[in-house]
C-alpha positions in Angstrom: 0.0 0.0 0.0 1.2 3.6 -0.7 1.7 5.7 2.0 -0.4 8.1 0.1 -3.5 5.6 0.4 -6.3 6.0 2.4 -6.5 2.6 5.0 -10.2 3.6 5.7 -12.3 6.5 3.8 -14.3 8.9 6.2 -18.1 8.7 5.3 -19.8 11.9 4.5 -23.0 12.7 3.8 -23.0 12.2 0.4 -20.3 9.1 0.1 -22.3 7.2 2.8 -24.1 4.1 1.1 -27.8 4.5 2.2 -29.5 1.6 0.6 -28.9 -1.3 1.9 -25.6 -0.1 4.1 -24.5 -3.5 5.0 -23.0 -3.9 1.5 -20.6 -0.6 1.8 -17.0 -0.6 1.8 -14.9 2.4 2.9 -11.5 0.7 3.3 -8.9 -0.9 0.7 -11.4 -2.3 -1.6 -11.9 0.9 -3.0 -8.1 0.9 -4.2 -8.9 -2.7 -5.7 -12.2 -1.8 -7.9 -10.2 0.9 -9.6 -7.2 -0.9 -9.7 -9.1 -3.4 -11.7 -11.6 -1.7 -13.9 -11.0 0.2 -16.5 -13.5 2.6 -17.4 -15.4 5.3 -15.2 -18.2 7.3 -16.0 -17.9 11.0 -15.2 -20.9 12.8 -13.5 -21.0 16.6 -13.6 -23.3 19.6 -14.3 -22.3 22.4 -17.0 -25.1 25.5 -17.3 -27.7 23.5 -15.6 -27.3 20.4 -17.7 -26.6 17.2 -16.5 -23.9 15.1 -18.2 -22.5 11.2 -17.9 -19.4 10.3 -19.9 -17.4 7.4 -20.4 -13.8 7.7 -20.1 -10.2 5.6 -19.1 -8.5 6.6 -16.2 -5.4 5.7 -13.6 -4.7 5.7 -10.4 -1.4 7.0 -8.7 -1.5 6.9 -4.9 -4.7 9.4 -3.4 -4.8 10.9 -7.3 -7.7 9.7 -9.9 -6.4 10.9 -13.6 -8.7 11.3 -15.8 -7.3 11.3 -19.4 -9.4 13.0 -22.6 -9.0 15.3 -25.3 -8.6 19.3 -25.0 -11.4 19.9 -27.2 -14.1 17.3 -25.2 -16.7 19.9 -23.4 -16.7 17.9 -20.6 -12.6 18.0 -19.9 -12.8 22.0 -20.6 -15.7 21.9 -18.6 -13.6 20.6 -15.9 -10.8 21.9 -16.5 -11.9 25.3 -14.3 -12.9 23.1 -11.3 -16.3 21.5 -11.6 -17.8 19.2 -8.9 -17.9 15.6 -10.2 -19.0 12.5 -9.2 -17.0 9.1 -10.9 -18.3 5.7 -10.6 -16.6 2.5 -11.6 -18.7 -0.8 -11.6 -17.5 -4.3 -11.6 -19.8 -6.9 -12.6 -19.1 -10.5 -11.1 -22.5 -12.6 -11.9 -25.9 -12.7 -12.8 -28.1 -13.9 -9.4 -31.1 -15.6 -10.5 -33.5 -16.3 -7.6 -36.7 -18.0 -7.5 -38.9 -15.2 -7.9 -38.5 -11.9 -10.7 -38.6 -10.4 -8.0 -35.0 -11.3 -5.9 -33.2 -11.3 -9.7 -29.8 -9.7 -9.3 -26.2 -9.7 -9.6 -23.0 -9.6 -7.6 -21.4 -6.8 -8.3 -18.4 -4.2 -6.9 -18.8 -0.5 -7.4 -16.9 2.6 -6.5 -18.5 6.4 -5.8 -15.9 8.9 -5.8 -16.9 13.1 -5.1 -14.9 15.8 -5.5 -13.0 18.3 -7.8 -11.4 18.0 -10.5 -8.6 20.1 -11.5 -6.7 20.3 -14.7 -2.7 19.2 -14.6 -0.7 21.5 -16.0 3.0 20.7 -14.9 4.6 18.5 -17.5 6.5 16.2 -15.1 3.3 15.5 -13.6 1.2 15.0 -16.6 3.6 12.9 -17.9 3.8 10.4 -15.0 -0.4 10.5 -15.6 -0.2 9.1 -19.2 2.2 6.3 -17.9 -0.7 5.4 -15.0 -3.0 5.5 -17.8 -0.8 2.7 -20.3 0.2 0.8 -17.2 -3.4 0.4 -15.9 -4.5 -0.9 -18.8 -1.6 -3.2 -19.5 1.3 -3.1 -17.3 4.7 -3.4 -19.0 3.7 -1.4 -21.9 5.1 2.0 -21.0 8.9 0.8 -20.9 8.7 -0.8 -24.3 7.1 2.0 -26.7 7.4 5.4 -27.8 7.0 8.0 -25.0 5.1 10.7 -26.0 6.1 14.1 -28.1 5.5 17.4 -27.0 2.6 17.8 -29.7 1.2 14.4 -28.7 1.1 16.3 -24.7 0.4 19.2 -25.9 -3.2 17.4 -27.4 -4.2 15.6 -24.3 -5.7 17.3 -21.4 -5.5 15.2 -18.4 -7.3 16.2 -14.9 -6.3 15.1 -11.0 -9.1 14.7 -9.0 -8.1 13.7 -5.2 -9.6 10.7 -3.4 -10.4 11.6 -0.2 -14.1 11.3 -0.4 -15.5 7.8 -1.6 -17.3 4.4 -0.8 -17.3 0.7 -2.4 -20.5 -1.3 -2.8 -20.3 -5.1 -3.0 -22.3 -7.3 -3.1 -21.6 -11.0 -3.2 -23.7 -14.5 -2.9 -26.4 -16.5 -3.6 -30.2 -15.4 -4.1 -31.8 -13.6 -1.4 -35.6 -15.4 -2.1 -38.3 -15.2 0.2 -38.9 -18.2 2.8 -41.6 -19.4 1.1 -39.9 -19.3 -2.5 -37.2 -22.1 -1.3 -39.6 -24.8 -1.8 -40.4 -23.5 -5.6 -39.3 -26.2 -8.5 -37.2 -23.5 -10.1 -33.4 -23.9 -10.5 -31.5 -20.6 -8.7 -28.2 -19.7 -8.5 -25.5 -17.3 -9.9 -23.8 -17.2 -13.0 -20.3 -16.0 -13.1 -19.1 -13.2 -14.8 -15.6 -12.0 -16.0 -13.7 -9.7 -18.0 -11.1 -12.0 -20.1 -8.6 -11.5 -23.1 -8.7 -13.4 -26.3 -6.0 -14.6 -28.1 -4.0 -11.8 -29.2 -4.1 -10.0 -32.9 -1.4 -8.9 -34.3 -1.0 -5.9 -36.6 -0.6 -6.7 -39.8 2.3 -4.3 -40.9 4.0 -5.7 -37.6 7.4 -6.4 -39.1 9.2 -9.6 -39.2 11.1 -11.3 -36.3 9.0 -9.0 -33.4 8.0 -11.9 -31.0 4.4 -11.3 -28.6 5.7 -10.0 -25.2 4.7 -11.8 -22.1 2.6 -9.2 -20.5 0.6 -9.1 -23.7 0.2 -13.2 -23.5 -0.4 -13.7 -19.8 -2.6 -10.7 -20.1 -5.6 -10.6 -17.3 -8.0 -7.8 -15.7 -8.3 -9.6 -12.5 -6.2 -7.9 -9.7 -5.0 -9.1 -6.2 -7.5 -8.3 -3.9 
């Protein structure tokens, strides 16, 4: 653990999981969604308008980057300092009870509020692009191209601080009523996971370039 990381997240008002509460998280399992997801959905507000986008992220110690393009309205949006909300969500099986009813799915979720501010110091924007290519496949950095001063120059990448967050799980078989346990209907979970296929490659790759092992062993699950 860095000693930059939370060990347990304060609850506030709004990070503090209301519905059903026994399924919140506020410790290292927050660290361990976002380590292993890899998209979050930005929440945030411009000129009364609510917006929700998609975009990759990384995670360096208490920092959340969040990676985009100068000309996306929502990065220049936040660029000055807008509120946000970023959720990552984890799905680990489909729970199929008894009853439509109890129908679910085990899940692990992250809820992160704050600030986000634009990064303007080089150093530091550059050691955000290598969180970014290392979350998504780690080993990648060292072996390709780092990127030019135009190439920096056209990404706008934003820090936003994790200090105030939560983690919903939940985990398990179905939750049916008493009475439903006696129903002929088959219940259970079925698992769910994020794998790699075989991998592609490109076909002007020139001759003699052999797949590296981070690439072949490649996997999304994460120590927990």
């Amino acid at each position: 653990m860095s000693s930059l990381e939370h060990e347990q997240f304060t609850a506030t008002q709004r990070s503090t999981v209301k519905r059903l509460p026994q399924r919140a998280d506020y410790g290292q399992v927050i660290y361990q969604i976002l380590d292993e997801g890899l998209v979050c959905h930005v929440g945030f507000v411009v000129d009364g308008q609510p917006f929700v986008i998609p975009t990759a992220y990384g995670r360096v110690g208490d920092k959340l980057y969040i990676h985009g393009s100068p000309a996306s309205r929502m990065l220049r949006s936040l660029s000055n300092g807008i509120e946000v909300c970023v959720t990552v969500t984890l799905l680990d099986g489909l729970v199929l009870a008894r009853s439509a009813f109890h129908h679910s799915m085990n899940y692990r979720s992250v809820v992160i509020f704050g600030t986000a501010m634009i990064v303007e110091n080089p150093e530091k924007k550059l050691e955000a692009l290598l969180a970014f290519t290392e979350h998504v496949i780690p080993g990648r950095w060292a072996e390709v191209r780092s990127p030019s001063r135009q190439e920096l120059q056209g990404t706008l990448v934003l820090s936003l601080p994790l200090n105030e967050a939560s983690a919903k799980v939940r985990t398990g078989d179905p939750n049916d009523d008493e009475a439903d346990y006696d129903l002929p209907v088959w219940a259970g979970v079925v698992p769910l996971k994020l794998t790699a296929a075989a991998p592609i490659a490109d076909s002007r790759l020139q001759p003699g370039i052999s797949l590296p092992a981070y690439v072949q062993n490649y996997t999304r699950v994460c120590e927990r």
